[in-house]
Each structure stands twice: as C-alpha cells, then as structure tokens.
C-alpha positions as CSV (number, residue, x, y, z in Angstrom):
1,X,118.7,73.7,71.1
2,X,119.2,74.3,67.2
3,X,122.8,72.2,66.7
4,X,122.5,69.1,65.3
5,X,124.6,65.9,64.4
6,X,127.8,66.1,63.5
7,X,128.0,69.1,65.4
8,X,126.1,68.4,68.3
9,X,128.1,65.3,69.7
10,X,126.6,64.7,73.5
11,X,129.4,62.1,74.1
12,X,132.2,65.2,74.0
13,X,130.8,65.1,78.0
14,X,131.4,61.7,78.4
15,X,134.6,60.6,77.1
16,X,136.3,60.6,80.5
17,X,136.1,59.5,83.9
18,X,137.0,63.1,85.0
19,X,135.0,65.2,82.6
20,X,132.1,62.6,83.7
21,X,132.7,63.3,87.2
22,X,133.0,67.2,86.5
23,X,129.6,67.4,84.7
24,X,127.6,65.0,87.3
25,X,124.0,66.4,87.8
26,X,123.3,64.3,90.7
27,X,126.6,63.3,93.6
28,X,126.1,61.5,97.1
29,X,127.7,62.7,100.1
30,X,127.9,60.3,103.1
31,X,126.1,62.8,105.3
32,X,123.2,61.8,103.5
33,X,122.9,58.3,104.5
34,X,121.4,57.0,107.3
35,X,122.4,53.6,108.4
36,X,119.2,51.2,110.2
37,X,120.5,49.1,113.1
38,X,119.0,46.2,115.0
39,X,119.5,45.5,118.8
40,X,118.4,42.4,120.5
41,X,118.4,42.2,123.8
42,X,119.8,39.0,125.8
43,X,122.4,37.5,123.2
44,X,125.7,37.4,123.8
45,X,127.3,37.6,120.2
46,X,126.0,39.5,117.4
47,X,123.3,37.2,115.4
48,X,123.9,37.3,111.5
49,X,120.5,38.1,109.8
50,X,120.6,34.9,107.1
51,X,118.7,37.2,104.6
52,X,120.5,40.1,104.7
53,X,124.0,38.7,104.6
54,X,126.7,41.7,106.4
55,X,123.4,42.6,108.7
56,X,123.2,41.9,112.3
57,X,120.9,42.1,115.3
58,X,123.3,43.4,117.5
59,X,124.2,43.3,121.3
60,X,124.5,46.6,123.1
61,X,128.2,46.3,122.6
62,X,128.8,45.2,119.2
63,X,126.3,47.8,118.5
64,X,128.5,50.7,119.5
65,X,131.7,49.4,117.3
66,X,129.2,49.3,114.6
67,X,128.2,53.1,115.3
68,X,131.6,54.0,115.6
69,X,132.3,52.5,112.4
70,X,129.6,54.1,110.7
71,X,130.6,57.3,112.5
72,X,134.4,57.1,111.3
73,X,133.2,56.4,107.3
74,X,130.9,59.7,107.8
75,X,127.4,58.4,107.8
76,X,125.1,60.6,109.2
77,X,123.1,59.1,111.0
78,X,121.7,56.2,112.7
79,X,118.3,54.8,112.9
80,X,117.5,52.1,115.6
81,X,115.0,48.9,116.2
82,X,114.8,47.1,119.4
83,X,114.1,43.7,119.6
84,X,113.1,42.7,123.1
85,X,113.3,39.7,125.4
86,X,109.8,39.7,126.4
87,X,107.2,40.7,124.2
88,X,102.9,41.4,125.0
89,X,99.7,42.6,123.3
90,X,100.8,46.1,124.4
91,X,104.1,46.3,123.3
92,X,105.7,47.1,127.2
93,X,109.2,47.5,126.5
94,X,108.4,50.0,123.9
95,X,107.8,52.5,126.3
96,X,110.2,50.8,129.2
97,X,112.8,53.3,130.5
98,X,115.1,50.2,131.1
99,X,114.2,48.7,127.3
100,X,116.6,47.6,124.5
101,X,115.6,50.5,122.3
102,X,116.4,53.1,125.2
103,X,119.5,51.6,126.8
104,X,120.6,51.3,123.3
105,X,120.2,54.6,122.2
106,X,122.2,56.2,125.4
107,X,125.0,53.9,124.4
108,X,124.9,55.7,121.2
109,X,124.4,59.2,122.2
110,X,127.3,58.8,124.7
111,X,129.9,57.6,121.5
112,X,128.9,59.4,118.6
113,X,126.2,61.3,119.6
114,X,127.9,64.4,118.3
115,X,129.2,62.8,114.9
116,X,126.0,61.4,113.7
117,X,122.5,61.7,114.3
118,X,121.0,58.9,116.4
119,X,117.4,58.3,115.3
120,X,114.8,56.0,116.9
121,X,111.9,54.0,114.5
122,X,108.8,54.4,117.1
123,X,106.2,51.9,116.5
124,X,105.2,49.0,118.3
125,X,105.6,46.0,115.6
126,X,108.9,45.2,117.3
127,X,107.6,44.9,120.7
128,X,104.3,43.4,120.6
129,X,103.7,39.6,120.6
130,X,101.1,39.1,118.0
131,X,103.6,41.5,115.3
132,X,101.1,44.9,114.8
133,X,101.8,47.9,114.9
134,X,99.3,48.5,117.7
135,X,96.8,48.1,120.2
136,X,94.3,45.1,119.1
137,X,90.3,45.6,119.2
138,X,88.6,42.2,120.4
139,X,88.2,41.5,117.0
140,X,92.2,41.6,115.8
141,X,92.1,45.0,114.2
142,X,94.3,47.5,115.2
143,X,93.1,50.5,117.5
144,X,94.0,53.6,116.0
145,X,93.5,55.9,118.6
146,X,94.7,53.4,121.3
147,X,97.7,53.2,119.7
148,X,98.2,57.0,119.2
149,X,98.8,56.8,123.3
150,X,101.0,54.4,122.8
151,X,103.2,55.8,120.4
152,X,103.1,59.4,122.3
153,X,104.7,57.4,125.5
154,X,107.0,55.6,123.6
155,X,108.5,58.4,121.7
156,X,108.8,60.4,124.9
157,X,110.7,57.4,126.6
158,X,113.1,57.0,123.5
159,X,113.4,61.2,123.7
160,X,114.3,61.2,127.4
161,X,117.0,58.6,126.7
162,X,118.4,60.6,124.2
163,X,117.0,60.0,121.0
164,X,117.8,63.3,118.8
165,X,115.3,62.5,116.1
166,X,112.0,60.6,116.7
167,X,110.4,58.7,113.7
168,X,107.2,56.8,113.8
169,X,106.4,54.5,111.7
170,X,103.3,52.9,112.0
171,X,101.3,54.8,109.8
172,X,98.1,55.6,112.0
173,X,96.1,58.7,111.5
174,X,97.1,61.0,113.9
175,X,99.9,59.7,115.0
176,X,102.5,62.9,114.5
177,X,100.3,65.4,116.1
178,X,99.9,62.7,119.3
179,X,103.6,62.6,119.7
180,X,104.2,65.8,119.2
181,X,102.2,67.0,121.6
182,X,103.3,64.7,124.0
183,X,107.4,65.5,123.6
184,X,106.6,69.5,124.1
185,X,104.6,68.3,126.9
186,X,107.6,66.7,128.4
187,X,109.9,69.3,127.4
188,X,111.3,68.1,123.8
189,X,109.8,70.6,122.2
190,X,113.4,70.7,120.2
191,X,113.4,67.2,119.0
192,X,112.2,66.8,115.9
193,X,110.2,64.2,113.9
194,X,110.7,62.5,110.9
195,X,107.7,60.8,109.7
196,X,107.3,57.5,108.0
197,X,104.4,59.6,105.7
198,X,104.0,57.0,102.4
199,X,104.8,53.5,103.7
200,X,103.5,50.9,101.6
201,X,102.3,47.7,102.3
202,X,105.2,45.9,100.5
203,X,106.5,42.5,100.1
204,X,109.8,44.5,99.9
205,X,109.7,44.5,103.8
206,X,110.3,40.7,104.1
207,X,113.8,40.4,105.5
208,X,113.2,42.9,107.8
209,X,110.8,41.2,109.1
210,X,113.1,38.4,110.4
211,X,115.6,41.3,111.5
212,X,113.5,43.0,113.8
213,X,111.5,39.5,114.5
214,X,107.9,41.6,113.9
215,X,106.4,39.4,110.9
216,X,102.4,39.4,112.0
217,X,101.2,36.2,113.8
218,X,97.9,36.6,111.7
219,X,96.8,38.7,108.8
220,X,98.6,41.4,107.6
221,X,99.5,45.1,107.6
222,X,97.2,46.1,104.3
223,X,95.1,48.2,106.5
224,X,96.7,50.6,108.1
225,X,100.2,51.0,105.5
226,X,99.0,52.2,101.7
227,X,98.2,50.2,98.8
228,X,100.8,50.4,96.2
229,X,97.9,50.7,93.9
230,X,96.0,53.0,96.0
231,X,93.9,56.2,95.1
232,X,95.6,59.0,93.4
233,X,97.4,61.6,95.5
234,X,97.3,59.2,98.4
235,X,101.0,59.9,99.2
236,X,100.7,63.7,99.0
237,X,97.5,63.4,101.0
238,X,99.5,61.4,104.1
239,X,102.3,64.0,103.6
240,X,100.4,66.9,104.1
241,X,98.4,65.6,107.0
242,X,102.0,64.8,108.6
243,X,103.4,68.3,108.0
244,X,100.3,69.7,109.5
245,X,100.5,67.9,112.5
246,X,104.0,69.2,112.9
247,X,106.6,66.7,111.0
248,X,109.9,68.2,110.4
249,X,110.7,65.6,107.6
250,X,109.0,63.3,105.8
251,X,110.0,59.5,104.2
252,X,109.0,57.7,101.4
253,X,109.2,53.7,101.9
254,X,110.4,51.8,100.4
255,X,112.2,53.7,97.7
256,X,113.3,52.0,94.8
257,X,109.8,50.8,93.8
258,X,108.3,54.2,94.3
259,X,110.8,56.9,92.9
260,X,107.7,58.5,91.2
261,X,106.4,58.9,94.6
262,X,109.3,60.6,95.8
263,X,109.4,62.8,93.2
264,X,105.4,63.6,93.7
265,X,106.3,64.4,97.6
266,X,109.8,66.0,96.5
267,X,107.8,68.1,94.4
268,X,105.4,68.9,96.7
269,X,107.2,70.3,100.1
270,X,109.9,72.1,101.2
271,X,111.0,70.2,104.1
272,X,113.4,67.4,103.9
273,X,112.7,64.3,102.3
274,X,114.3,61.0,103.0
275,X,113.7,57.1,101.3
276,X,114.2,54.4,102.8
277,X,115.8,51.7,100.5
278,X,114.6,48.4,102.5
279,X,115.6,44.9,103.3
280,X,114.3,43.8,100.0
281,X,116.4,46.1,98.2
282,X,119.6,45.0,99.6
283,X,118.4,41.1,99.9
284,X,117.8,40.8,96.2
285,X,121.0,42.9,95.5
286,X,123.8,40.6,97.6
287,X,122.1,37.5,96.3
288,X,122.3,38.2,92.6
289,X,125.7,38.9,93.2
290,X,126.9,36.4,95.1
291,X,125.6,34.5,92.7
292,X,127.4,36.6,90.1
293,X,124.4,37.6,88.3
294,X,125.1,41.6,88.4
295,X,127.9,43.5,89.5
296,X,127.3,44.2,93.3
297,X,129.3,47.2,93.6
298,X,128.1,49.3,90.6
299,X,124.8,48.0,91.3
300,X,124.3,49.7,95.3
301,X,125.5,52.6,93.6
302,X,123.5,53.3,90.4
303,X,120.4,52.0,92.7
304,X,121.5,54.8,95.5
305,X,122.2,57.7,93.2
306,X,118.4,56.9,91.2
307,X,117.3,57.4,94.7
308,X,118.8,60.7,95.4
309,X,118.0,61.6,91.4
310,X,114.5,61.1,92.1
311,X,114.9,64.1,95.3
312,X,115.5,61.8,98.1
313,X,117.5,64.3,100.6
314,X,118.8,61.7,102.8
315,X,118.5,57.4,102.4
316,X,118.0,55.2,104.9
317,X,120.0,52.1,103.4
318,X,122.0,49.2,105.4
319,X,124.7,49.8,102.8
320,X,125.5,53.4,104.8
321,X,128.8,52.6,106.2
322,X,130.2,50.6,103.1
323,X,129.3,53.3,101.1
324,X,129.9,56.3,102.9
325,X,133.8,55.0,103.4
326,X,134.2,54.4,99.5
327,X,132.8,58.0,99.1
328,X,135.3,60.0,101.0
C-alpha cells in the first residue's frame, strides 16, 4: 500500500449499509448452525431451563415441533442430549435401544431427517447418577478404557436408531478410534464422527449443566477435559490424535473464550471444524439484555460472526433457529 491520507480514505467502504454488506469478508449462512436440543424423558410439558431463558428440556413431542421449526428457518442441523428417568454408575440408558436419546432421535430422523442433520452428543454425563463422563474406578476416578466400551456401545445404539452423525464428547483417550471401530463393526461404516477434540474444563458449561441435569455429584471434570491454561499445542495435539483415529470433523468448545484455539486447529487441518458457543455464552448474553445492559440482538450476532471469523465451519449455538430465520 503506498496511498496515504487524504487519498486513502478506508471509510469510502463503509458509508453504506449496502456497500458494507457488498464488501463483507466474513457472512453466516443458516446451514452452518447447529441447534443443541434437550430431551427428558417422563414430563408431560416442555420444562423451561431457568438459566437459559427460550431453552427447554423437551418431551418427545414438543421436541419434534422444535425440529421442525428449526428445519423451516434452515438450520442445519441438530445435536441431541437425553435426559433419562432412571439413572446408574454405568450410564444404562445410554446404550438402551428403548432410551430417551434413541427414541428421540427416530422421531427426528422420521420429520426432518432429510432437511437437517440429526446429530447425537455420545457420552455418558447425562446418563450416569454420580454426573461423569464414565465408568468410576473404586477410588472415584474415571476409567478410561472402561469407558471407551461404553461409548463404542452407545454410539452404535444411537447409529442403529438413526443418528446420521455421531459426536463424543467426553474427551477420553481413545475414544474415536473405539467407536469407530465399533460402528464399521456393526455396519456404519458411512456414519461419520465429529469429535468434541479441545473441550475445556470451563465454568462456561454451568447452565448446561442444569439442562442436561449432569453437574458431578463430587469433584469435578479437570482431569479428563483440558486446562484452559494447559501445555502449549495441547489442542492441536487432541486434534490430531482424533483425526488419526478416524474423526471426520473436529470441535472446539466452548468457542468464544478460545477463538485463538480455533484458529490454531483451523489452521491446522483440512477437515471441517465446528465451535460450540455454550450455555454460558447465551446465559450471560439474555441476562445483560433483559436487563438492558447491551443490545441482545446485535450482540448474538457480532458474537456469532467472530466465531465463524476466527474459521469455525459450522456453530453449535442454542440461538440456531432465531438466527437462521432472520438470516434468510
């Protein structure tokens, strides 16, 4: 660049709302938004989550009107959690052919299976009564490799109910080449997997955890998800393990917080990448507006287009179906 002031005048290219739009660099479509959905099995009515104000743990049938919805503003796709009636140390009804998660998802696949993508979260937090995301040891840590069975069953259950893309989440080592082998051993060799590759242990997480009803009963998850101030190239280490094992896309949680980690792994692979901007995210958001602190509106949207600035291919974001409608 050699012009300078007066000359050079970057505000020519920002006069106008149309010239603006014309010269965007970075533009959200709704096909790249994913919209997370919780399902609780035994209620009658939808159950308002009172941190997440316009979120829901659903019943089977307000859960397909909120599909459809979704479907109809152009989302593309869905990602589920089950919240079960009964819960053990194993997580059962993870794997259960009659679960939540599994009835749930061929619901879904039956409505709007072929508008959207119905994902399924695979882990066990949801399911097991002491909140891990595993199999216990006697002394309350969680089993890595007794977990890996776990995950390979339930992902198989969730495939043969219909599930067109898997996506575990419970950060064990290992955990995409067990369920990977374990769909092509049941003949899903087609389904793909999107793993959860750098999830931090984040305070972010805190509404969801009343969503999906899976706060830990004792200690916490610092173990086995990464330390936001952990070791250098951590992420891009847990990424390329994944993509080894055979992950077809990769996730970044939460997003907001770690948009240079999103880069790093953008960067990094040519696969897709996906955030996921979490319950903390959208908490914080709705309560500084309703308490008229920041614009709401232009908020979600500035936060979502940093997101897909910073490379994130698709965003998981409970805001999916409101946006996706005012983007069409």
């Amino acid at each position: 660049m050699t012009a300078q002031f007066p000359v050079a005048r970057p505000r020519r290219l920002r006069r106008t709302a149309s010239m603006r739009r014309m010269v965007a660099g970075t533009r959200l479509h709704p096909a790249e938004l994913v919209l997370p959905m919780f399902v609780k099995e035994g209620i009658t009515e939808p159950n308002p989550i009172g941190s997440m104000p316009g979120v829901f743990q659903h019943t089977r049938d307000s859960l397909r009107k909120a599909a459809h919805e979704a479907a109809e503003a152009g989302v593309g796709g869905l990602i589920l959690f089950g919240i079960p009636e009964v819960k053990d140390g194993r997580g059962s009804a993870a794997d259960d052919p009659e679960g939540i998660v599994q009835r749930a998802v061929a619901d879904l696949l039956t409505d709007v299976g072929d508008a959207l993508v119905v994902m399924t979260d695979t882990c066990l937090d949801e399911f097991t009564d002491h909140g891990h995301c595993g199999i216990l040891t006697p002394e309350g840590e969680v089993d890595n490799d007794a977990t890996l069975e776990r995950y390979a069953s339930a992902a198989v259950a969730q495939a043969r109910a219909g599930s067109q893309v898997i996506a575990p989440s419970g950060m064990m080592d290992g955990q995409v080449a067990a369920i990977r082998a374990a769909l092509d051993g049941d003949g899903f060799e087609q389904v793909p997997i999107l793993a959860y590759s750098a999830k931090y242990a984040s305070a972010f997480y805190g509404p969801f955890r009343e969503a999906a009803e899976c706060a830990p009963q004792f200690g916490d998850r610092n173990a086995y998800q990464q330390d936001a101030a952990g070791p250098v190239g951590e992420a891009l280490r847990e990424v390329r393990l994944d993509l080894d094992e055979g992950a077809d896309a990769v996730m970044v949680k939460p997003a907001l917080a770690y948009l240079d980690i999103l880069r790093q792994v953008r960067d990094a692979v040519d696969v897709p990448v996906a955030a996921y901007q979490v319950s903390g995210e959208y908490a914080m958001v709705e309560a500084a507006a309703a308490n008229g602190w920041v614009d709401r509106d232009r908020v979600i949207m500035e936060s979502l287009v940093a997101i897909r600035r910073a490379g994130a291919d698709m965003i998981l974001t409970y805001w999916a179906t409101e946006v996706a409608g005012k983007l069409r």
